[in-house]
Structures are given as structure tokens and as C-alpha cells.
C-alpha positions in Angstrom: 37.3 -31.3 15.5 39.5 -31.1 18.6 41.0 -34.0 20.3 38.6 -33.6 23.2 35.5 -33.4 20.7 36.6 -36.6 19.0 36.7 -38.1 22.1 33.3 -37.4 23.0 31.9 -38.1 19.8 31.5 -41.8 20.1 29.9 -42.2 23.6 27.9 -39.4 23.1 26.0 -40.6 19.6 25.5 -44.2 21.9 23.6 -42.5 24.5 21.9 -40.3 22.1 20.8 -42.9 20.3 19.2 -44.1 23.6 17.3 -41.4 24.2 16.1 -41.3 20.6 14.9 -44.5 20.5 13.2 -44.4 24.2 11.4 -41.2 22.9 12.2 -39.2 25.9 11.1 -35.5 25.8 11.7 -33.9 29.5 13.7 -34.7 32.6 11.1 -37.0 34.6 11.3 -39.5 31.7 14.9 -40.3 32.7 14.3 -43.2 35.0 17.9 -44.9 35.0 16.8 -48.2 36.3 14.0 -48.8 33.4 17.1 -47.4 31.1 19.1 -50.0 32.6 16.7 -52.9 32.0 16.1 -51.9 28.2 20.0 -52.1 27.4 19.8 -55.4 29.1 21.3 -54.7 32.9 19.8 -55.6 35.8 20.6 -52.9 38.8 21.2 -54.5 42.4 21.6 -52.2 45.4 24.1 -53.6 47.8 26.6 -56.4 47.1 30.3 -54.3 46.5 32.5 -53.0 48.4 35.3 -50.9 48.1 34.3 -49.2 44.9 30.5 -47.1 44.2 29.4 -49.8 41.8 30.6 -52.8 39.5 29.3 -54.0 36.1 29.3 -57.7 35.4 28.6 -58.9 32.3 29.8 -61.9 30.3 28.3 -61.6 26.2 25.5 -64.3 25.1 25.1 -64.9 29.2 22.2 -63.2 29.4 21.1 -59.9 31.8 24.5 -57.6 33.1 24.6 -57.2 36.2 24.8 -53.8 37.8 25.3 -53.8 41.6 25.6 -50.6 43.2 26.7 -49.5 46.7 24.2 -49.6 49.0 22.8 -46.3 50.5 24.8 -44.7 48.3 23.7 -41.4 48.5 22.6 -38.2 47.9 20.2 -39.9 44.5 21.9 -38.1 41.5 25.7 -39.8 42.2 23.2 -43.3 42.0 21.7 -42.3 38.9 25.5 -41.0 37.8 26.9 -44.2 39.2 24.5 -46.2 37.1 24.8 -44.4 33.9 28.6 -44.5 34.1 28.0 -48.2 34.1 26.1 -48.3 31.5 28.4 -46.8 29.6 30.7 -49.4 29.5 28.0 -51.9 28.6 27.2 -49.6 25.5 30.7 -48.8 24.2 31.8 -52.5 24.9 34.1 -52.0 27.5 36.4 -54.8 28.1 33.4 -57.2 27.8 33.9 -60.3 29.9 35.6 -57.9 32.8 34.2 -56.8 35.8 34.2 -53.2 35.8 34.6 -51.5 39.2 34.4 -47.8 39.4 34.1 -45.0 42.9 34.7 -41.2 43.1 37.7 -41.1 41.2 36.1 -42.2 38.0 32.8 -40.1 38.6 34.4 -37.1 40.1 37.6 -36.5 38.4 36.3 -36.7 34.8 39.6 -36.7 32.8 42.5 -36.1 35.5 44.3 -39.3 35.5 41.9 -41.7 33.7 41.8 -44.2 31.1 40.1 -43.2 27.7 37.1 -45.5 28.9 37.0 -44.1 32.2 36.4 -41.0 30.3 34.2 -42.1 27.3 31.7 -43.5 30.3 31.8 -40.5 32.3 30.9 -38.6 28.8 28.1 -41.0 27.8 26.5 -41.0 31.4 26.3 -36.9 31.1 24.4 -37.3 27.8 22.2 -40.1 29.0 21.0 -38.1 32.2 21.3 -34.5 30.8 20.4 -34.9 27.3 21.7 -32.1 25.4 18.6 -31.2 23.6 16.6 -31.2 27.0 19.8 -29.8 28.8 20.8 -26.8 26.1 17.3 -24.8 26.4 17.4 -24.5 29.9 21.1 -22.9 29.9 21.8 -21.2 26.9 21.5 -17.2 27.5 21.0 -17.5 31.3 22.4 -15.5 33.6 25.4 -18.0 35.3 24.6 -18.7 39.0 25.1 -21.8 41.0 21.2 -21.2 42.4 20.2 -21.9 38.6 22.7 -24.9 38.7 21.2 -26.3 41.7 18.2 -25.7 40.1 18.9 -27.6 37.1 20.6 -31.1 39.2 17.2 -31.1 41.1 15.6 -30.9 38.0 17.5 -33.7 36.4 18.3 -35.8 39.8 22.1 -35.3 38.9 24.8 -34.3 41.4 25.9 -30.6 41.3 28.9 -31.5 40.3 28.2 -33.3 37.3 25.5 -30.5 36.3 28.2 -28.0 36.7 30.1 -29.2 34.2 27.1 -29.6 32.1 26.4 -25.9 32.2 29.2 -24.5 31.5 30.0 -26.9 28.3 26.1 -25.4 27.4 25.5 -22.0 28.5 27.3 -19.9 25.5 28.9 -17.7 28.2 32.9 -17.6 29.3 32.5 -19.7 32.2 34.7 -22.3 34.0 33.8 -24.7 36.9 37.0 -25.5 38.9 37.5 -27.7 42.3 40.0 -27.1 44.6 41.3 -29.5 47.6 43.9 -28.7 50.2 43.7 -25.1 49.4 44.5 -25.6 45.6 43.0 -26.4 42.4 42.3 -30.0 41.6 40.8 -29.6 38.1 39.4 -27.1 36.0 36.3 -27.5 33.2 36.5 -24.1 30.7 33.3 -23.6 28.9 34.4 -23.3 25.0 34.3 -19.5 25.1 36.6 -19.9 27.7 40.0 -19.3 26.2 42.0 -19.0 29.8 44.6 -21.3 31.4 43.6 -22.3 35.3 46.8 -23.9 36.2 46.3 -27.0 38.4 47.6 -27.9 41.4 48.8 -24.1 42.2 47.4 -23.0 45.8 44.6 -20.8 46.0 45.2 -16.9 46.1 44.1 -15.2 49.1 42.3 -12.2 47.0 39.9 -15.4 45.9 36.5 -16.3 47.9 36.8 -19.9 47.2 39.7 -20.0 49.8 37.2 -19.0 52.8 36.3 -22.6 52.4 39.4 -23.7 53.7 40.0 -20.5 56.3 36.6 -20.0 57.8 34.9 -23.8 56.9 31.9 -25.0 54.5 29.7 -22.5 55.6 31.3 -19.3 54.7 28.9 -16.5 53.6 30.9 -14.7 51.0 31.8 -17.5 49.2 28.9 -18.4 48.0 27.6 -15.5 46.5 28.3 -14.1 42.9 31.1 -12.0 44.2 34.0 -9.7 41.3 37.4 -10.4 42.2 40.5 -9.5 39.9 41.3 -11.9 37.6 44.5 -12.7 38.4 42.9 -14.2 41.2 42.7 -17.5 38.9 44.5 -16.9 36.0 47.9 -16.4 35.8 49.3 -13.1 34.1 46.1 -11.5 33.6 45.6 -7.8 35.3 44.5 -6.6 38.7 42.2 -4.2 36.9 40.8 -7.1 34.6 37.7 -8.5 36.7 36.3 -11.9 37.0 32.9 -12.9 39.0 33.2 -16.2 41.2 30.8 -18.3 43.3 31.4 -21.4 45.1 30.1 -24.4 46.9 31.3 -26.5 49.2 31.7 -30.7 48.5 31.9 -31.1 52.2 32.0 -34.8 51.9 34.9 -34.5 49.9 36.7 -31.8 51.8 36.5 -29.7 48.6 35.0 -26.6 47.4 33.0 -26.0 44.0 33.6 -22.8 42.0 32.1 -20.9 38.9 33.9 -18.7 37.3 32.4 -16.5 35.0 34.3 -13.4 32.9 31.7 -11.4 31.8 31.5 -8.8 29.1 
């Protein structure tokens, strides 16, 4: 077991064991605020500021208290937001501490967090994409971010988050990676994925995912499943090896999204 899959192992069982014992079988079952309730938090929009949402909960003192940012929008970084919480109240977090958390925590994943940060971010993935709901709808497809949008309306999750969620699922050699400022941010690799995306080098002009930052969000070529040599992204590989990339833009976030996919 690798580092990575022993960290996962622990927050993942806790919100397996959630789902198990909730008896949910399919998507629409996931309703985070009745989740919230049965592991004993209480979910209150409005109330923080400065951060997406804050966990209070002092042990034997009854109900946790979950506020989260008000309006905060679009639903699936709520429900992401909320199970992140969560996750802390489950894996006993610093109990006794608020627990404050924004985009940082949600969007960078393992860049520059704590192991809890981490675990919580890993137990709110299970809880709202349950593998075993997740896995049958991935597995074998053809990758595409229209089936990825697909799947985050189907499981009210951010794309972002379902991203990530597909590639660690879909058997295939597949990478999501986000760039800022023109360069990459972070990287996910699926496990098939046995490439280096080095971070924080700029992106290469013989990419698509740089129109984002050239020609703005909107930039047609970009986001469709375009073959582009694969030292576009990975260093040391050949101009004759291919690669096939898509992207979307986090407009809110001045970033753009991209799948890479090597296929054979």
C-alpha cells in the first residue's frame, strides 16, 4: 500500500461506513444536510466570514454546529463545503476547535495542507461520490469532460471535485491538472498514469489549455478533445508521442481545468 493509499484509507472506511449504514443506493439519496443531522451536526447558512464554512463542536455539548457561507454558490462546493466539515467531526479532528476552512482547503486537495485538511477533503469525495455508485458510471468510458459534467450534475458536486473523482475511477491513463497565471498549479494522475507533470512550470504554447490565458474563458479550441504532442505536458517525452487534452475554464478562480488523457 502506498503512502497516498494509507492515507486515504482511514477517512475513506468513516464515510463508507456512512453510506452503509444510511442504506444509500443512487445519487439522489445523498442529501448532505439529513447526512449532517444523523452524525449529529446542525448546518446553518450564514454566520462566517472570511472562510466557506466553520465547524463548532465541543464533545458531550450536544448538536455541532455547521455554519456555512451564505449564498455560497454554485450548490455542489455547498454540499463539498459541508461534507469536508463533516469530515472532521468523523475523524475527530481537533475536537473542542473551531475548524474554519475556504478554497484553499477544498480546491487545493494536497498542495500545502495539513494531513487533516487532506483526510477531510478525502472523506467528503467518498461521502458525495460513493465509490460503488461512482465506479459504474466511469469505468470503461470514453474520457470527456461532457461525461464529467455529466456526472457533477448527477451527483450535485463541483467539476472540479468530480474531476478528480474520475480519473482516480475510470481505469484509463488520465490526469486532471489546473493551471493559474499561465502555469500548472497541481496535477491529479489517475493510477495508470505513470507520468511526471511538473508543477509550477509555465504552460507550453503547443498546449490548448494556454488559450485560456491568451484568448480568455471562452476559447473554442480548448475545450474540445484536441491531440497535442506530449511533450506539451510532460517533460522529456517525444514530439511524435501524442497525448489528447481538454479543458475548462474556473473563471471565478482565474484558472483553467484540463484532462489529459494518453490513450492507447
Amino acid at each position: 500500500m502506498s503512502s497516498r493509499e494509507e492515507r486515504e484509507w482511514w477517512p475513506r472506511t468513516k464515510a463508507r461506513a456512512i453510506i452503509k449504514d444510511l442504506k444509500i443506493s443512487q445519487p439522489s439519496d445523498i442529501s448532505i444536510e439529513d447526512i449532517a443531522w444523523n452524525q449529529g451536526a446542525w448546518v446553518i447558512d450564514g454566520g462566517v466570514s472570511g472562510c466557506d464554512a466553520r465547524l463548532v463542536h465541543t464533545p458531550g455539548a450536544g448538536m455541532a454546529r455547521l455554519r456555512v457561507r451564505k449564498n455560497l454558490s454554485p450548490p455542489g462546493k455547498r454540499r463539498f463545503a459541508i461534507a469536508h466539515e463533516l469530515g472532521h467531526l468523523a475523524l475527530k479532528h481537533d475536537p473542542g476547535q473551531p475548524a474554519e476552512c475556504s478554497d484553499k482547503e477544498f480546491l487545493r486537495w494536497y498542495k500545502g495542507q495539513s494531513d487533516k485538511e487532506a483526510q477531510a477533503n478525502v472523506f467528503a469525495a467518498e461521502l458525495i461520490m460513493p465509490e460503488e455508485l461512482f465506479a459504474p458510471r466511469a469505468t470503461g468510458t470514453v474520457p470527456s469532460f461532457d461525461l464529467i459534467e455529466s456526472l457533477a450534475s448527477e451527483f450535485q458536486t463541483t467539476l472540479t471535485a468530480t474531476a478528480i473523482r474520475y480519473v482516480q475511477l475510470c481505469g484509463h491513463k488520465c490526469a486532471i491538472v489546473c493551471s493559474a497565471d499561465s502555469r500548472v498549479a497541481w496535477s491529479w494522475p489517475s493510477p495508470e498514469f505513470h507520468y511526471w507533470i511538473k508543477q509550477d512550470t509555465e504552460l507550453r504554447a503547443h498546449s490548448y489549455a494556454i488559450d485560456f490565458f491568451h484568448k480568455g474563458p471562452d476559447a473554442a479550441e480548448m475545450r474540445e478533445m484536441q491531440e497535442v504532442p506530449r511533450n506539451a505536458w510532460i517533460d522529456g517525452e517525444s514530439m511524435q508521442d501524442s497525448i489528447r487534452e481538454q479543458s475548462r475554464s474556473l473563471f471565478s478562480y482565474c484558472s483553467v481545468l484540463t484532462l489529459l488523457w494518453i490513450y492507447d
